[in-house]
VMD Tcl script that builds the backbone (N, CA, C; Angstrom):
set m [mol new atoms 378]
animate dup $m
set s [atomselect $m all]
$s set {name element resname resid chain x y z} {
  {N N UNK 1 A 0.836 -1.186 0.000}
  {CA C UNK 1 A 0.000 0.000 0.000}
  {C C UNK 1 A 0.873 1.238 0.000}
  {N N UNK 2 A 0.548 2.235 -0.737}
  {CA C UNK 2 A 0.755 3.597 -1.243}
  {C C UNK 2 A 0.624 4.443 0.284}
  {N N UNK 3 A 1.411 5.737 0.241}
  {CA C UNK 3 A 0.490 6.636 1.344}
  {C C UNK 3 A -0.529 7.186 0.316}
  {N N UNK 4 A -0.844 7.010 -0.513}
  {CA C UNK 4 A -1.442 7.886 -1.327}
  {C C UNK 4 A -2.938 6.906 -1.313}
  {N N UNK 5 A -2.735 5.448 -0.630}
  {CA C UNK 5 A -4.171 4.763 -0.652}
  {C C UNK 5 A -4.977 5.708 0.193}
  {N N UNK 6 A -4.171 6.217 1.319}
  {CA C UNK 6 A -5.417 6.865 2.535}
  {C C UNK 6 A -5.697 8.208 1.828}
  {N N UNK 7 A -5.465 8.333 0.092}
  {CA C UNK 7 A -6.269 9.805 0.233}
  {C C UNK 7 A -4.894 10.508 -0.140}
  {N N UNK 8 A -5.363 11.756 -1.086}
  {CA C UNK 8 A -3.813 12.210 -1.862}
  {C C UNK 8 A -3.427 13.277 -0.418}
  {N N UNK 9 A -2.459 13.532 -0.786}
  {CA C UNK 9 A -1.626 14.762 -0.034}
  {C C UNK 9 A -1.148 15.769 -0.487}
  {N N UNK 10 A -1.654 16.602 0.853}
  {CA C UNK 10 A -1.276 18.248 0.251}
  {C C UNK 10 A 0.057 18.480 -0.468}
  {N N UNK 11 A 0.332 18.696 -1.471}
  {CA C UNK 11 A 1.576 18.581 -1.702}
  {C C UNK 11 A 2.319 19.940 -1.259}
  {N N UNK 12 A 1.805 20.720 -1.196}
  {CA C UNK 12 A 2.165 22.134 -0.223}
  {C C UNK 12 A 2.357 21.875 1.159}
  {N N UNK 13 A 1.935 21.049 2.110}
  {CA C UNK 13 A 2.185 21.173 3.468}
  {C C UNK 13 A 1.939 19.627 3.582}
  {N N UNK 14 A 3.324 18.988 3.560}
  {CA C UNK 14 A 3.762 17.459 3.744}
  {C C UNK 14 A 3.248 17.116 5.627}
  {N N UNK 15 A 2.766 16.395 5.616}
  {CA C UNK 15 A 2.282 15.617 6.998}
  {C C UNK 15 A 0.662 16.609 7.478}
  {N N UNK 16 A 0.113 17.599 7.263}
  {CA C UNK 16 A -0.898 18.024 6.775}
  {C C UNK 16 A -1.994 17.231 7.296}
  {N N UNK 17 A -2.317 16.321 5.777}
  {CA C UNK 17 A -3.257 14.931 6.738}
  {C C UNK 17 A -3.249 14.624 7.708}
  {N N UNK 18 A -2.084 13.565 8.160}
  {CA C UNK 18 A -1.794 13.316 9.468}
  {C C UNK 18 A -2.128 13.992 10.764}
  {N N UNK 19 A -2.038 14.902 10.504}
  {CA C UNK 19 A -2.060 16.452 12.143}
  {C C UNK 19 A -3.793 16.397 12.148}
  {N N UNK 20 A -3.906 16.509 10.894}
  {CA C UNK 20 A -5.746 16.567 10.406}
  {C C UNK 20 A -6.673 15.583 11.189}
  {N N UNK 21 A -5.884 14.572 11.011}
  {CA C UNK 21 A -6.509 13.027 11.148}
  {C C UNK 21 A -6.818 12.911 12.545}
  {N N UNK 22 A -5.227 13.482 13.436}
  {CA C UNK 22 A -4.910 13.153 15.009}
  {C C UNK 22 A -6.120 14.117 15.513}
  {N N UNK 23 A -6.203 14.981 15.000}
  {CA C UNK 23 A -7.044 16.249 15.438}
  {C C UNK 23 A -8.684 15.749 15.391}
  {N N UNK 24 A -8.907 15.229 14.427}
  {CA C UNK 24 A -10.294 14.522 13.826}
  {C C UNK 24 A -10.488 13.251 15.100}
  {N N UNK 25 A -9.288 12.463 15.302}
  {CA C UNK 25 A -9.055 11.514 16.155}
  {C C UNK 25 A -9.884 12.046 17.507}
  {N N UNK 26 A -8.995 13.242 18.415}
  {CA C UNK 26 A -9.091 13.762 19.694}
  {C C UNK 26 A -9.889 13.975 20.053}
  {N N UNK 27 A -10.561 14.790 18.480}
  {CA C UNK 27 A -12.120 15.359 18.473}
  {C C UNK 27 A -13.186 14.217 19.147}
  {N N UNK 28 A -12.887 13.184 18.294}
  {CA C UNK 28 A -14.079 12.328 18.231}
  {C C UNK 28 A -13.716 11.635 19.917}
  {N N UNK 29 A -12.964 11.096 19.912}
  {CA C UNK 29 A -12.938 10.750 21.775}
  {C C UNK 29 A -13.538 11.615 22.894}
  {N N UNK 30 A -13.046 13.166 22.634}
  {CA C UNK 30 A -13.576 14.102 23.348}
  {C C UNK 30 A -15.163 13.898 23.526}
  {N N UNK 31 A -15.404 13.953 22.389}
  {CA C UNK 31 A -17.108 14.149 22.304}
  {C C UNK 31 A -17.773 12.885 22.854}
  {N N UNK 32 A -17.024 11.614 22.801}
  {CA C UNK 32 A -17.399 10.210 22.902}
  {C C UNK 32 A -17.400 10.360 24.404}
  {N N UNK 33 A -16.766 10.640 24.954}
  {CA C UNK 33 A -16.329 10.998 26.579}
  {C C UNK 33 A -17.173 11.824 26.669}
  {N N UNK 34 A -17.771 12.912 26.499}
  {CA C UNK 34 A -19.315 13.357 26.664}
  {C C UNK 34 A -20.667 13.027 26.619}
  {N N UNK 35 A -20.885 12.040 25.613}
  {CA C UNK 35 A -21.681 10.784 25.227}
  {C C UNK 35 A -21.800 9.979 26.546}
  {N N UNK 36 A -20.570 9.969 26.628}
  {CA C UNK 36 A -20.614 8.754 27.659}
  {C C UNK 36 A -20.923 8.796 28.971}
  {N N UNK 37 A -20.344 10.346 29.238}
  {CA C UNK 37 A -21.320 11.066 30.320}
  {C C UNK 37 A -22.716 11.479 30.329}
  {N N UNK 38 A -23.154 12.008 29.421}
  {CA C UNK 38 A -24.530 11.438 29.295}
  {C C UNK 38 A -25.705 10.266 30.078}
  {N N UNK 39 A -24.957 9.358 29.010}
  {CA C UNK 39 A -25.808 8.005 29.481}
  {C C UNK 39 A -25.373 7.519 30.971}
  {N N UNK 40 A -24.372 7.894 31.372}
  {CA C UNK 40 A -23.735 7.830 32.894}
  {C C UNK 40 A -25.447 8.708 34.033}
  {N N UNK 41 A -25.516 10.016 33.191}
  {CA C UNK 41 A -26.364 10.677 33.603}
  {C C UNK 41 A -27.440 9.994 33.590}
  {N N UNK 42 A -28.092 9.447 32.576}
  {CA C UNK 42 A -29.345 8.952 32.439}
  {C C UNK 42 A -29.550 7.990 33.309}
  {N N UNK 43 A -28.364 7.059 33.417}
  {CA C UNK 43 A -28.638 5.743 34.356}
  {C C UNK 43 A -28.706 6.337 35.778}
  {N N UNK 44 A -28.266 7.206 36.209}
  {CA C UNK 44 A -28.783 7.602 37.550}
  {C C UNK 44 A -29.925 8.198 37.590}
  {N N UNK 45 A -30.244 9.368 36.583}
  {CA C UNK 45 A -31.431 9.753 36.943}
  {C C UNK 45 A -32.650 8.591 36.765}
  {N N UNK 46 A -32.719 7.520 35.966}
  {CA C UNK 46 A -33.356 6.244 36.027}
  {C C UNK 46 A -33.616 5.818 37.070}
  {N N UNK 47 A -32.318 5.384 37.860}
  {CA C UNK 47 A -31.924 4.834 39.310}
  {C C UNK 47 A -32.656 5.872 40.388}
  {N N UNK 48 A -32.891 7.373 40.459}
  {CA C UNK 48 A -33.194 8.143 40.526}
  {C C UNK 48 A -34.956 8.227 40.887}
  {N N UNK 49 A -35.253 8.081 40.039}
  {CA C UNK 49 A -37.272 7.786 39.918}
  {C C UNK 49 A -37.095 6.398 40.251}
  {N N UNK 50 A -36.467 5.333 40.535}
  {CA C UNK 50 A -36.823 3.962 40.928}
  {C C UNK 50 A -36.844 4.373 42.767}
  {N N UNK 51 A -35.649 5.320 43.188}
  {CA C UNK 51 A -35.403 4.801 44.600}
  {C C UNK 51 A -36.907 6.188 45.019}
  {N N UNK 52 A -37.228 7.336 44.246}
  {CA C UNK 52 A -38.065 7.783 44.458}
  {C C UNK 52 A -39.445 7.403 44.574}
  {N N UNK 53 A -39.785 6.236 43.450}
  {CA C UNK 53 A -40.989 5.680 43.299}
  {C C UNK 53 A -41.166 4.739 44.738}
  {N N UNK 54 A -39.893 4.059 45.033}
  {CA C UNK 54 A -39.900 3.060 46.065}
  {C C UNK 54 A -39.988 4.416 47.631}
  {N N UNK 55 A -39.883 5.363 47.950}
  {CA C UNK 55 A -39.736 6.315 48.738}
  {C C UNK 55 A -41.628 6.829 49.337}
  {N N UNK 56 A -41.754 7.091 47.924}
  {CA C UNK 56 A -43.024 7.417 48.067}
  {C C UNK 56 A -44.702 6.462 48.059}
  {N N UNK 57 A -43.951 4.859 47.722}
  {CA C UNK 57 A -44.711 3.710 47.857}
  {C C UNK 57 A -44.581 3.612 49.548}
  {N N UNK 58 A -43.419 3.551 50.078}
  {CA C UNK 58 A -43.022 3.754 51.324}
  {C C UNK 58 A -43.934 4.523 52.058}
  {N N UNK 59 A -43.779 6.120 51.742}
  {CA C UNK 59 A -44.711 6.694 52.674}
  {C C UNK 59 A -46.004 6.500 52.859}
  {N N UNK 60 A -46.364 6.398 51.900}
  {CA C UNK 60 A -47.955 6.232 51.301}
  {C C UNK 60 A -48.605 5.150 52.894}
  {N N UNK 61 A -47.591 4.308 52.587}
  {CA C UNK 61 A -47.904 2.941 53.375}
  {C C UNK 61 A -47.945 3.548 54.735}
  {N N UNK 62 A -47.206 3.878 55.059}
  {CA C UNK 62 A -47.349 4.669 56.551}
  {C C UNK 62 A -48.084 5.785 57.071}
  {N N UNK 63 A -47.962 6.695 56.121}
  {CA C UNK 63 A -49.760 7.611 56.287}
  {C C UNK 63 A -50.718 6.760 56.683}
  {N N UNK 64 A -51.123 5.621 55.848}
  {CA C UNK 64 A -52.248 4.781 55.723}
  {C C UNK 64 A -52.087 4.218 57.166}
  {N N UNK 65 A -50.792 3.930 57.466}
  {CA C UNK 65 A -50.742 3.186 58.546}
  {C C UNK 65 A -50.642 4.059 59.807}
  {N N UNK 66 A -50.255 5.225 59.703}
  {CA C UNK 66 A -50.719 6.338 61.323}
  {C C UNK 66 A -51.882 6.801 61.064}
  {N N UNK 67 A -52.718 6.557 59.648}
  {CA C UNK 67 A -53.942 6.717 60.144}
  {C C UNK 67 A -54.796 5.853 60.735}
  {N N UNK 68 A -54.137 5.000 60.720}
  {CA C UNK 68 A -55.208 3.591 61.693}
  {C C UNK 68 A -54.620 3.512 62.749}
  {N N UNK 69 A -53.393 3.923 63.590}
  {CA C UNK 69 A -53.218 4.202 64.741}
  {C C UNK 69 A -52.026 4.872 64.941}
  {N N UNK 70 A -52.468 6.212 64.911}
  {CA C UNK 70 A -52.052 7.622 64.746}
  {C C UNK 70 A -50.396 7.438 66.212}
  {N N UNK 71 A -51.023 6.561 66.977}
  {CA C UNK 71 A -50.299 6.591 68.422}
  {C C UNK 71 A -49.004 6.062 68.454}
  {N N UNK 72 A -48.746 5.296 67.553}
  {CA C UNK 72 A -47.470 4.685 67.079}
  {C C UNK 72 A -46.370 5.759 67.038}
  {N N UNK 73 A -45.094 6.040 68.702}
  {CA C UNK 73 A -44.451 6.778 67.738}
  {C C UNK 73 A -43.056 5.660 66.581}
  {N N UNK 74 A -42.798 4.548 66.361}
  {CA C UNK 74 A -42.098 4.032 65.467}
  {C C UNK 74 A -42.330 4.498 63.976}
  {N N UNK 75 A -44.051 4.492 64.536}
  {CA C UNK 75 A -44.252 5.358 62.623}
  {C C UNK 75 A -44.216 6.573 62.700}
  {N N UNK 76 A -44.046 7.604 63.367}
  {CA C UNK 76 A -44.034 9.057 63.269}
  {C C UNK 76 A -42.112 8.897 62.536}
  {N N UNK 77 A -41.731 8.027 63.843}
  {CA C UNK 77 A -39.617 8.129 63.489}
  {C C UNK 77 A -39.843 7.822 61.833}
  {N N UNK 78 A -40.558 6.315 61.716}
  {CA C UNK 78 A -40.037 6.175 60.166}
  {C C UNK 78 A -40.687 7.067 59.255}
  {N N UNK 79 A -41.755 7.643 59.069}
  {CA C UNK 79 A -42.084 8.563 58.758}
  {C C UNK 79 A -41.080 9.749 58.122}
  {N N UNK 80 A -40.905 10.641 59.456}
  {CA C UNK 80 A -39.233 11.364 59.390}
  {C C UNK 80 A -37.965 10.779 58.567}
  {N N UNK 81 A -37.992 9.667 58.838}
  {CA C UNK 81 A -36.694 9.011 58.239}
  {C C UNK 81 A -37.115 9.164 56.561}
  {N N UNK 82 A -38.305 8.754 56.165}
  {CA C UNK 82 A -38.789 8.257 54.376}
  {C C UNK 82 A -38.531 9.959 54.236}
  {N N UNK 83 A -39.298 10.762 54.860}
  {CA C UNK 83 A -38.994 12.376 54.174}
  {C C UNK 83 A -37.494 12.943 53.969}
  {N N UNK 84 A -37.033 12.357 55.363}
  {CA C UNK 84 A -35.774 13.004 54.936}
  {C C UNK 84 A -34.904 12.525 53.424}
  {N N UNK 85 A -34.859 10.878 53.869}
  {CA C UNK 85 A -34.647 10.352 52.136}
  {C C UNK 85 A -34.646 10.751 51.261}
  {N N UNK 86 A -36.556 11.476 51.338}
  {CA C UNK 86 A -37.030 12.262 50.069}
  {C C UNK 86 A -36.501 13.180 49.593}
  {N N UNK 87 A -36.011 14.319 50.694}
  {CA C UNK 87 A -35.170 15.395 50.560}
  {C C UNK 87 A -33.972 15.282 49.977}
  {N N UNK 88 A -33.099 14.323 50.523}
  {CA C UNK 88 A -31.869 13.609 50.034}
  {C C UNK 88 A -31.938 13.388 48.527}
  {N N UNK 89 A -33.245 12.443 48.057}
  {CA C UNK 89 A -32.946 11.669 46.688}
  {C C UNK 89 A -33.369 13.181 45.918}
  {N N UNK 90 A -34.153 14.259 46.587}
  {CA C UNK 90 A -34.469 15.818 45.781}
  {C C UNK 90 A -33.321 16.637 45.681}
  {N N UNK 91 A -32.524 16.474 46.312}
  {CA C UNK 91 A -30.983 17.306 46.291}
  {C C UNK 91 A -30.302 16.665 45.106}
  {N N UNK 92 A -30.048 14.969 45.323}
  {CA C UNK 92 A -29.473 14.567 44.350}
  {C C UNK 92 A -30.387 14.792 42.956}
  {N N UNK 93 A -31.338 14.776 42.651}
  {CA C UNK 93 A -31.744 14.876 41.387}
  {C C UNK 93 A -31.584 16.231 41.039}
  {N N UNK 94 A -31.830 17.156 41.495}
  {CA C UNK 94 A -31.243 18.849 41.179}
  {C C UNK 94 A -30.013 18.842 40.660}
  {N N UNK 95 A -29.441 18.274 41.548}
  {CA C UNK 95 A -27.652 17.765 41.164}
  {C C UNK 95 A -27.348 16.868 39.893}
  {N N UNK 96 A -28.600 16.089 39.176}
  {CA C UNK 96 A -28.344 15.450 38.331}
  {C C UNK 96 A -29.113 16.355 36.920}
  {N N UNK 97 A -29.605 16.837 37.691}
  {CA C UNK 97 A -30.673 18.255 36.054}
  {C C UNK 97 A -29.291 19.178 35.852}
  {N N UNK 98 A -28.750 19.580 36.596}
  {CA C UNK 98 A -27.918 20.405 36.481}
  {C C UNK 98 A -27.092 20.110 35.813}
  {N N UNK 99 A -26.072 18.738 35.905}
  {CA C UNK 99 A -25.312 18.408 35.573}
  {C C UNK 99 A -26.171 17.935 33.866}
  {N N UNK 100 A -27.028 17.652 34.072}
  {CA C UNK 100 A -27.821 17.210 32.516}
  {C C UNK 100 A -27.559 17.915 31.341}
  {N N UNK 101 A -28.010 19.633 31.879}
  {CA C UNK 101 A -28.057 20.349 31.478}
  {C C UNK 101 A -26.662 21.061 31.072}
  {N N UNK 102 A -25.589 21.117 31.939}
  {CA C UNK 102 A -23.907 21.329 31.616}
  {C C UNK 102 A -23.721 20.330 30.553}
  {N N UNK 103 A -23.539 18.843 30.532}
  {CA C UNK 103 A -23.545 18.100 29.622}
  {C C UNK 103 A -24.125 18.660 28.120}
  {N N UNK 104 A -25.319 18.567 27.849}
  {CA C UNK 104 A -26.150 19.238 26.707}
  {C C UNK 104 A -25.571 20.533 26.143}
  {N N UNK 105 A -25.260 21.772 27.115}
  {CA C UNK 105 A -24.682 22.757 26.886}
  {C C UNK 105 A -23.284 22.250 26.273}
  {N N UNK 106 A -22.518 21.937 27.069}
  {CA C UNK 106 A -20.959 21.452 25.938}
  {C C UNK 106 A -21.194 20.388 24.992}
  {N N UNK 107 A -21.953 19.793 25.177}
  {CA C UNK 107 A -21.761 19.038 23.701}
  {C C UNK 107 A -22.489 19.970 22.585}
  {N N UNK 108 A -23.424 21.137 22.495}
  {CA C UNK 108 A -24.208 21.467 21.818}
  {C C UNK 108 A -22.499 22.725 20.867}
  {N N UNK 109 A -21.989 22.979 22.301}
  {CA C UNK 109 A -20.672 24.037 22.155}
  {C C UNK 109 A -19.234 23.364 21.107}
  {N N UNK 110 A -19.677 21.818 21.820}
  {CA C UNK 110 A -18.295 21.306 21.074}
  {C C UNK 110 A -18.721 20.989 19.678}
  {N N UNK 111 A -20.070 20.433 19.432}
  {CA C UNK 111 A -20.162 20.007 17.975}
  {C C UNK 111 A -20.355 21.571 17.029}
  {N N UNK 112 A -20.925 22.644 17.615}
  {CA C UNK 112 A -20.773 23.801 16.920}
  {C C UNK 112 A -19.593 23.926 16.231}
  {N N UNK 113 A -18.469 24.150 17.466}
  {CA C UNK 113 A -16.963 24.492 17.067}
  {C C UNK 113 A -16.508 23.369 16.032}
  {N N UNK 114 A -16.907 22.034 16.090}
  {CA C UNK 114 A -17.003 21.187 15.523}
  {C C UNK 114 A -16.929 21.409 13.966}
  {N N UNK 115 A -18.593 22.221 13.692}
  {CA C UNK 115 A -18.741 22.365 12.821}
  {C C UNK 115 A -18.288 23.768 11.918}
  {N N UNK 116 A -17.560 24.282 12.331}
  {CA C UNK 116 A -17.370 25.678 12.675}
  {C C UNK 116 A -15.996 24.972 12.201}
  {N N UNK 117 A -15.013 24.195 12.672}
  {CA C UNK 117 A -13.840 24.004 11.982}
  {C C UNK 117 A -13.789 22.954 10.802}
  {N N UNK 118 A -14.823 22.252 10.581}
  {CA C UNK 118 A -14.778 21.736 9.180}
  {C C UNK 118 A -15.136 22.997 8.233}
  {N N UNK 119 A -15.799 23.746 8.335}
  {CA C UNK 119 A -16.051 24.582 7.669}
  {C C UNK 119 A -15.071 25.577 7.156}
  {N N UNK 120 A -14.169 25.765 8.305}
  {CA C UNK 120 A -12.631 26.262 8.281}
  {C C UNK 120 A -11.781 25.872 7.243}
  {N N UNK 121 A -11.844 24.014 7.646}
  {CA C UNK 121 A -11.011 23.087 6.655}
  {C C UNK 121 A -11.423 23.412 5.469}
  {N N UNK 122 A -12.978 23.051 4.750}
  {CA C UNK 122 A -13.060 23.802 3.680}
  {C C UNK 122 A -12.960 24.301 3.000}
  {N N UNK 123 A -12.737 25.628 3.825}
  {CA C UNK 123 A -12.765 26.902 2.984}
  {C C UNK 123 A -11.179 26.874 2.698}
  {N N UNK 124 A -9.866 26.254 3.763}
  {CA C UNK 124 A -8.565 26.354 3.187}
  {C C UNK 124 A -8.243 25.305 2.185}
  {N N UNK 125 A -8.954 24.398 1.839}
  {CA C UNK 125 A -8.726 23.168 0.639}
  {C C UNK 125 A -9.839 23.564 -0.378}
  {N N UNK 126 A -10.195 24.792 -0.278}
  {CA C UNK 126 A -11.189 25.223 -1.402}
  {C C UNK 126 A -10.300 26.364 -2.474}
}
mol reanalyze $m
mol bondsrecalc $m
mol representation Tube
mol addrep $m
């Protein structure tokens, strides 16, 4: 095989391709490593509405159950305990919108610039 199989070369600026390629390379990992944070994101916020759904199946049960004998304090404690949880798994999900939302923002920034330097390339091989 030729170097000339992967595609001719600038004959004005020798190794050119190459720098092109590594750059095209970095790019694409970068962004893949954002991707990947992503779905990192998603699986918690998933995990997220499961330990919430199970939180609030929880309380439910115990309302029901200090309303049939209000006198119990074990259910007032667990009670306290499921809210605070609640509060807990509500901090972390704020913490996970946020971060959702940083994610979305740089990838929306990197594929711009993205596109913004092919367009570059372009216009100098035009």
């Amino acid at each position: 095989m030729t170097p000339e199989s992967n595609g001719p070369r600038n004959p004005y600026r020798p190794g050119q391709d190459d720098e092109e390629k590594r750059i095209a390379r970095e790019s694409m990992l970068a962004r893949q490593t954002l991707i990947e944070a992503m779905i990192d994101n998603n699986m918690r916020q998933l995990k997220f509405e499961s330990a919430r759904g199970g939180a609030e199946i929880e309380r439910a049960w115990v309302v029901r159950e200090m309303s049939r004998d209000g006198g119990d304090p074990a259910l007032a404690e667990t009670l306290a305990e499921i809210d605070s949880r609640m509060e807990r798994l509500d901090d972390d999900h704020r913490r996970l919108i946020a971060e959702r939302e940083w994610l979305n923002k740089a990838l929306l920034e990197f594929d711009d610039e993205a596109a913004a330097n092919r367009e570059q390339s372009r216009g100098r091989l035009a």
